[in-house]
N, C-alpha and C positions, 0 to 999 in steps of 0.2 A: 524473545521476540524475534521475530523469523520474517525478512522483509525482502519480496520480491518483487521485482520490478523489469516490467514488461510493455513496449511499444506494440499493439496491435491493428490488425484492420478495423476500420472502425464498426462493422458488422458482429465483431466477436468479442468487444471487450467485457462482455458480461460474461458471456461464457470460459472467457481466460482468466476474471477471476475466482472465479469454481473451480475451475481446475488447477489455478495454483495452490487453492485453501485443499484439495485433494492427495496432491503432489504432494506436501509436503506433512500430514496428518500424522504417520508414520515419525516420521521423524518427531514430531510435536509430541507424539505421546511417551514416544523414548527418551526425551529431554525432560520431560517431568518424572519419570518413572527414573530416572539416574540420579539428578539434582535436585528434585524432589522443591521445582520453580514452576510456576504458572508460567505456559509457555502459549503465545498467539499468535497466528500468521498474517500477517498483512501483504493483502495484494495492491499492488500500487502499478493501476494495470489503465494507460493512457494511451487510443485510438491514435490513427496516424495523422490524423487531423485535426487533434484535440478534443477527441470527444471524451467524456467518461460518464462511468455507471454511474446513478444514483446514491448507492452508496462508496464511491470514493473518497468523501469529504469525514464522512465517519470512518474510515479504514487509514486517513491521512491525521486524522486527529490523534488516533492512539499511540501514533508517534512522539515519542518523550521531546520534551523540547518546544522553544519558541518556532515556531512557523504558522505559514498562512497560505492557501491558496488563491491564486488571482486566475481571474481568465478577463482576453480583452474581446471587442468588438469581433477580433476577425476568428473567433472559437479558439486557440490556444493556449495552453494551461501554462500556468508560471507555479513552480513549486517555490517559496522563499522557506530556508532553512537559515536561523540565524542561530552563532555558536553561545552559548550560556558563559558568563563571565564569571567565574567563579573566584570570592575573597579570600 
């Protein structure tokens, strides 16, 4: 899993995350072709105002782990990342 993360203008965050799933494809395919692992990229790609694409919520999901995203009233994005307790 290959996870990048990017503040854009709020005109291009659809196109920043294309191009990060572009950027690093390359790479992705040689990660699996070595370690022989399903390998994904996630762009995790937030407008300077809090905008994001449509699909961010499904690119924020495939993220292992307990989290949620919130947004409030005035359009800013709250990523909550909480750590796994493990027994």
């Amino acid at each position: 899993m290959l996870i990048d993360v990017a503040i854009s203008g709020d005109r291009n965050v659809i196109k920043k995350a294309a191009e990060k799933i572009l950027k690093y494809k390359d790479l992705t395919i040689e990660i699996q072709r070595m370690w022989n692992v399903k390998t994904e990229v996630i762009p995790v790609i937030i407008g300077a105002t809090g905008t994001i694409s449509k699909s961010f919520r499904k690119y924020v999901s495939n993220i292992p782990g307990k989290h949620e995203v919130c947004s409030d009233k005035k359009n800013y994005i709250d990523i909550c990342f909480y750590e796994r307790k493990i027994h």
